[in-house]
BADO-640342 format. One record per atom (N, C-alpha, C, CB): chain; atom name; x, y, z. Coordinates in nm, 3 decimals. Each point is the difference from the previous one (the first is absolute). Glycine has a CB too. Layout:
<recs>
REC   unit   site         X         Y         Z
REC      A     CA         X         Y         Z
...
</recs>
This chain:
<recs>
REC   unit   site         X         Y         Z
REC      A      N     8.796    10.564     9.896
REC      A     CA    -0.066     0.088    -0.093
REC      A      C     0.019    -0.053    -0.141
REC      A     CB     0.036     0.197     0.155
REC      A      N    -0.147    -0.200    -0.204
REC      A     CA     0.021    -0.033    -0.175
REC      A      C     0.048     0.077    -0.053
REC      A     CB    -0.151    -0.096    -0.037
REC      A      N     0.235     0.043    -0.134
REC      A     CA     0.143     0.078    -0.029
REC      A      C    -0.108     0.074    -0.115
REC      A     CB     0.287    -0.184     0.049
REC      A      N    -0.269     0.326    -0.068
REC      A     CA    -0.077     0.041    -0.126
REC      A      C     0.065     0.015    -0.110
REC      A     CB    -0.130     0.097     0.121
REC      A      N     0.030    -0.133    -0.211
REC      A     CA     0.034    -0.065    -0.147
REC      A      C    -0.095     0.064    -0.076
REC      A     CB     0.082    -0.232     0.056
REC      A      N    -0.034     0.295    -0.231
REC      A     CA    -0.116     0.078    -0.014
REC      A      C     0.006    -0.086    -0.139
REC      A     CB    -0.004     0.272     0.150
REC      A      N    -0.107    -0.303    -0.189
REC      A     CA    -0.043    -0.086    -0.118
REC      A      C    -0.070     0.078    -0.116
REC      A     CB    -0.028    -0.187     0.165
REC      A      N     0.101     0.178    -0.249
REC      A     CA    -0.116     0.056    -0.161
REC      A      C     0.016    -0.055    -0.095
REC      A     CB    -0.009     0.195     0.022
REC      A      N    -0.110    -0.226    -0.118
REC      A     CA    -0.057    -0.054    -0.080
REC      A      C     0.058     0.067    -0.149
REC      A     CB    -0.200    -0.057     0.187
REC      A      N     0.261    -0.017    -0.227
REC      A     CA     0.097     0.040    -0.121
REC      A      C    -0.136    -0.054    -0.133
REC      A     CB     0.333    -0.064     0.135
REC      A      N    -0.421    -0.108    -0.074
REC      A     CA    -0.044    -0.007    -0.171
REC      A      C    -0.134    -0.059     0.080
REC      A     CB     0.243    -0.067    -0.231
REC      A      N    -0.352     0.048     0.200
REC      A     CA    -0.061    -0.100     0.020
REC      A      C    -0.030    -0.107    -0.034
REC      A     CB    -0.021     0.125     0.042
REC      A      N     0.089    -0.236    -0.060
REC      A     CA    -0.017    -0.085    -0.093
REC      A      C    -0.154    -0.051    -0.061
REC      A     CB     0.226    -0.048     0.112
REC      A      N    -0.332     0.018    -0.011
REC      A     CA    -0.110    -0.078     0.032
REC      A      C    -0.027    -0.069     0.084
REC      A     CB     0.005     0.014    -0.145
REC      A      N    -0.184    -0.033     0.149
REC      A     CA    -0.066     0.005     0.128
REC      A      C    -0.029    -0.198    -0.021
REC      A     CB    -0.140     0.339     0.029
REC      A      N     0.190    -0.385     0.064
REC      A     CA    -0.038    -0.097     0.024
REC      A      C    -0.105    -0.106     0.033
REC      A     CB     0.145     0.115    -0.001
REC      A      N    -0.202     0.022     0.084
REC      A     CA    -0.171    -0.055     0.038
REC      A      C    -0.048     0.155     0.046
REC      A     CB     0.026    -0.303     0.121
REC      A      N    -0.202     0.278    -0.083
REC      A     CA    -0.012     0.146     0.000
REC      A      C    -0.152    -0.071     0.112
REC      A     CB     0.131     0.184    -0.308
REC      A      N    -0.163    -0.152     0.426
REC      A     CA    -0.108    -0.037     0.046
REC      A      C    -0.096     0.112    -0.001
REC      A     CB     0.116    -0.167     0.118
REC      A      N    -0.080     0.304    -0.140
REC      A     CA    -0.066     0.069    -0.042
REC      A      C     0.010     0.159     0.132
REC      A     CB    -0.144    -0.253    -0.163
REC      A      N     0.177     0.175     0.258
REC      A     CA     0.064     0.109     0.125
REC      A      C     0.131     0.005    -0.007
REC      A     CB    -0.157    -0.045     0.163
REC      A      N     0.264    -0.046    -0.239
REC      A     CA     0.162     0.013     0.005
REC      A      C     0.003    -0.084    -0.093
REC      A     CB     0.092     0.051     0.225
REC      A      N     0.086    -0.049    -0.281
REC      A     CA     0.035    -0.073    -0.098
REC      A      C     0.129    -0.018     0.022
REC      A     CB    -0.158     0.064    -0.141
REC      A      N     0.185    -0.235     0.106
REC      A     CA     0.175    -0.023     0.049
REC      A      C     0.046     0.013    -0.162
REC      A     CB     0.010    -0.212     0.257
REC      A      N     0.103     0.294    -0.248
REC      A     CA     0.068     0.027    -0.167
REC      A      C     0.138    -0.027     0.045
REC      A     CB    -0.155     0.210    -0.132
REC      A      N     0.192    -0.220    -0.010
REC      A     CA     0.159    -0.032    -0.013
REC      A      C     0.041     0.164    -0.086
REC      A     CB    -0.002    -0.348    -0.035
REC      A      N     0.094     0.402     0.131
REC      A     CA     0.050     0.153    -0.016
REC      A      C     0.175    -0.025     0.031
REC      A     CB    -0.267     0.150     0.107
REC      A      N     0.351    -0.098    -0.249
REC      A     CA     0.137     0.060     0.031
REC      A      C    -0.009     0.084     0.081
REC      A     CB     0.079    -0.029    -0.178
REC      A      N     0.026     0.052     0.299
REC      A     CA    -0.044     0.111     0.095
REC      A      C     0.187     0.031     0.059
REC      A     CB    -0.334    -0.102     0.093
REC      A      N     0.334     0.161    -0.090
REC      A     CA     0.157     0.053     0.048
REC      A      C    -0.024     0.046     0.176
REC      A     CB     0.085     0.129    -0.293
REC      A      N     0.042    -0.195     0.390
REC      A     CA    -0.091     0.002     0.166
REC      A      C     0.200     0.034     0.002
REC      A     CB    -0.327    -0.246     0.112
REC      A      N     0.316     0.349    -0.078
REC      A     CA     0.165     0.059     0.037
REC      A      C     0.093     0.004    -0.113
REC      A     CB    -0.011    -0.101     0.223
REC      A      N    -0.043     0.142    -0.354
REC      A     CA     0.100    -0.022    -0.099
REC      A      C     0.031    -0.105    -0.053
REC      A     CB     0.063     0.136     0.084
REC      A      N    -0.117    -0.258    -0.023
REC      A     CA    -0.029    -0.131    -0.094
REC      A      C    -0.119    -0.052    -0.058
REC      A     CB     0.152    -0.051     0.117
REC      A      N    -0.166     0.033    -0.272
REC      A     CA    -0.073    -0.076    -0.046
REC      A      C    -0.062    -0.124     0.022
REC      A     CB     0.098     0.122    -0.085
REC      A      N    -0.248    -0.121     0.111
REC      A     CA    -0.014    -0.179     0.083
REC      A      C    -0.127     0.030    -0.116
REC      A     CB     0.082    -0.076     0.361
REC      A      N    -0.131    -0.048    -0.312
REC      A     CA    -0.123    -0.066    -0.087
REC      A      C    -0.096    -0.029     0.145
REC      A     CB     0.149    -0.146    -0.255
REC      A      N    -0.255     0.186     0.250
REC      A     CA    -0.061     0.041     0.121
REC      A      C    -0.152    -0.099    -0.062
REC      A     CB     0.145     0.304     0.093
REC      A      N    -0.201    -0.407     0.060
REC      A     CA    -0.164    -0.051    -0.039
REC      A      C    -0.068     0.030     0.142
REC      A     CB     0.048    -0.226    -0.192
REC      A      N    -0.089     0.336     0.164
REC      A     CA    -0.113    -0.007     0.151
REC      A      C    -0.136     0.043    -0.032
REC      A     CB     0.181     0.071     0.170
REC      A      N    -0.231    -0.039    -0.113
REC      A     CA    -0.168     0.077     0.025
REC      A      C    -0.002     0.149     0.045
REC      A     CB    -0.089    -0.230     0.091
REC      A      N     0.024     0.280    -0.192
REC      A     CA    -0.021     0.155    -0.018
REC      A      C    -0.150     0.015     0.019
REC      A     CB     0.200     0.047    -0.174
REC      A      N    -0.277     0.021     0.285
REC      A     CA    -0.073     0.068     0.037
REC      A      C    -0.014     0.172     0.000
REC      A     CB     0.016    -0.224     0.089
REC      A      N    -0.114     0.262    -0.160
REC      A     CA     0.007     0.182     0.004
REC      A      C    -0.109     0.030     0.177
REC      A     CB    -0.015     0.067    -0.387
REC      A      N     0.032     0.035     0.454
REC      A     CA    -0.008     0.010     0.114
REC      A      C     0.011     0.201     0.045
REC      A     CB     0.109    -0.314     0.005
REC      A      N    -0.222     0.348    -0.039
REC      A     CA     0.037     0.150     0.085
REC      A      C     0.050     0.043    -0.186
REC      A     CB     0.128    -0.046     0.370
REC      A      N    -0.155    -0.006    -0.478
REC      A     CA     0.052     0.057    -0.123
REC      A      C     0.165     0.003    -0.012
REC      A     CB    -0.223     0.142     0.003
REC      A      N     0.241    -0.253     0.080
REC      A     CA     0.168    -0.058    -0.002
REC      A      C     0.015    -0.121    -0.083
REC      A     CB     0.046     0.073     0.241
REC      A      N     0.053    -0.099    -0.297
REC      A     CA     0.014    -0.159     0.061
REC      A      C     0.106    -0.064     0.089
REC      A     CB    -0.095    -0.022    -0.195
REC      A      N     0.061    -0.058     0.223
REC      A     CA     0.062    -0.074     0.132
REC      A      C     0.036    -0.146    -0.085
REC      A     CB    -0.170     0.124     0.244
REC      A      N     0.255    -0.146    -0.179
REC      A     CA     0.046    -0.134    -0.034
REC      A      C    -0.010    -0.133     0.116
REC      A     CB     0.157     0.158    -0.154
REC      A      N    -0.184    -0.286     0.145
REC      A     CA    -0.026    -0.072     0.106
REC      A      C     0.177    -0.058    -0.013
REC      A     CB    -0.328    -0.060    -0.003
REC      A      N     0.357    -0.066     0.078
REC      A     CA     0.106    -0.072     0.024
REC      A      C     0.026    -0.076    -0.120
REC      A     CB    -0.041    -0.002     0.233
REC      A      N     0.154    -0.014    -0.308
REC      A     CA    -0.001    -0.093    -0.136
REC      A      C     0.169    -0.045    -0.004
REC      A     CB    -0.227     0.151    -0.162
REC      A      N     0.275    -0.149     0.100
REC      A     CA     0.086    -0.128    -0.024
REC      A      C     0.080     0.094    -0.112
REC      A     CB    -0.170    -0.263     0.052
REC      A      N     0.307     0.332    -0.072
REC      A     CA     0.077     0.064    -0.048
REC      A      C     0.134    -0.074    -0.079
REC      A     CB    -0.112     0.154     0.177
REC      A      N     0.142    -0.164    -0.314
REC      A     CA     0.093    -0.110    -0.031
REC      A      C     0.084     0.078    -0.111
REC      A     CB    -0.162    -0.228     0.057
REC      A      N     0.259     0.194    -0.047
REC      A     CA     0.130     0.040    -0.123
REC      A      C    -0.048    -0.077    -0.131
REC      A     CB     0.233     0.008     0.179
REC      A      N    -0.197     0.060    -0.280
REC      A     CA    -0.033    -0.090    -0.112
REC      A      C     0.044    -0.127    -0.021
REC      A     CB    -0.014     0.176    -0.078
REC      A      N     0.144    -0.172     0.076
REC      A     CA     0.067    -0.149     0.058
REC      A      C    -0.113    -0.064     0.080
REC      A     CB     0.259     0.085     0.033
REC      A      N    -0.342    -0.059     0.064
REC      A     CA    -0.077    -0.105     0.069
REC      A      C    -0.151    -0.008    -0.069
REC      A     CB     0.145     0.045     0.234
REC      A      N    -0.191     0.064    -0.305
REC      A     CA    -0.088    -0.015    -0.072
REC      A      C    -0.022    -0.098    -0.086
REC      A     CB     0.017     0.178     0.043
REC      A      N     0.094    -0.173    -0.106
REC      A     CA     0.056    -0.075    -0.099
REC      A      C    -0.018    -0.158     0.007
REC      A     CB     0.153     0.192    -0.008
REC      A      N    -0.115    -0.207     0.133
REC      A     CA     0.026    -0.159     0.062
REC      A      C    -0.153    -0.024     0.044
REC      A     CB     0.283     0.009     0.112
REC      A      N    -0.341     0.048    -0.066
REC      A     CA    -0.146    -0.018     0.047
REC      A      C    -0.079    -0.031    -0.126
REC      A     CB     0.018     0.167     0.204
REC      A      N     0.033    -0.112    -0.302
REC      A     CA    -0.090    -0.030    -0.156
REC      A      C     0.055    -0.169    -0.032
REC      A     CB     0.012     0.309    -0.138
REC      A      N     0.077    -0.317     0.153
REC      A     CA     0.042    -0.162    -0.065
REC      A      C    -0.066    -0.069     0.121
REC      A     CB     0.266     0.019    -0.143
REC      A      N    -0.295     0.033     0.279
REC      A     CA    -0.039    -0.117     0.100
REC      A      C    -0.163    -0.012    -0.033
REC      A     CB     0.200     0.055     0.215
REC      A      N    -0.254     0.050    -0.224
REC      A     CA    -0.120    -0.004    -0.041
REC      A      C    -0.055    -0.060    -0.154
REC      A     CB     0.028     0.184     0.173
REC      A      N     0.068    -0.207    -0.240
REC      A     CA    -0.041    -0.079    -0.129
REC      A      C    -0.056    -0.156     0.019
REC      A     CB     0.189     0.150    -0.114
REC      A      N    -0.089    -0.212     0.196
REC      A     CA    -0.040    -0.083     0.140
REC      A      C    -0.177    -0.053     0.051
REC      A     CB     0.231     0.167     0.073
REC      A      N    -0.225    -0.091    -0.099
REC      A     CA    -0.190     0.005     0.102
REC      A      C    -0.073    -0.049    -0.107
REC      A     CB    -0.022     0.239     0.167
REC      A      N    -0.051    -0.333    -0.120
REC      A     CA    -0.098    -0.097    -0.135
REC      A      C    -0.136     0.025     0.107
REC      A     CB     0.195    -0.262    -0.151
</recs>
């Protein structure tokens, strides 16, 4: 059984891309009392939104992902 985990959106930072049916953003989001830095895909659905599968990181790793990505020519 999957372990439940309840996730909320503390900031939104910004939308990364937007195809016009969903949008992957970069959102502060607190998931059990910890602060993460959250990049996935947000779809609204039934006047919800839903979130797709994305990639969740400590600032510490945020952090490091910015100097690796300076990198990229």
């Amino acid at each position: 059984m999957a372990k439940e985990f309840e996730m909320k959106t503390i900031e939104k930072v910004g939308v990364i891309s937007d195809n016009g049916k969903s949008t992957i953003e970069l959102r502060i989001t607190e998931v059990n009392g910890s602060e993460k830095y959250d990049i996935r895909g947000w779809y609204e659905k039934d006047g919800e939104e839903k979130c797709n599968k994305g990639i969740r990181l400590s600032k510490e790793e945020l952090l490091e992902r910015e100097k690796l990505l300076k990198n990229i020519k």
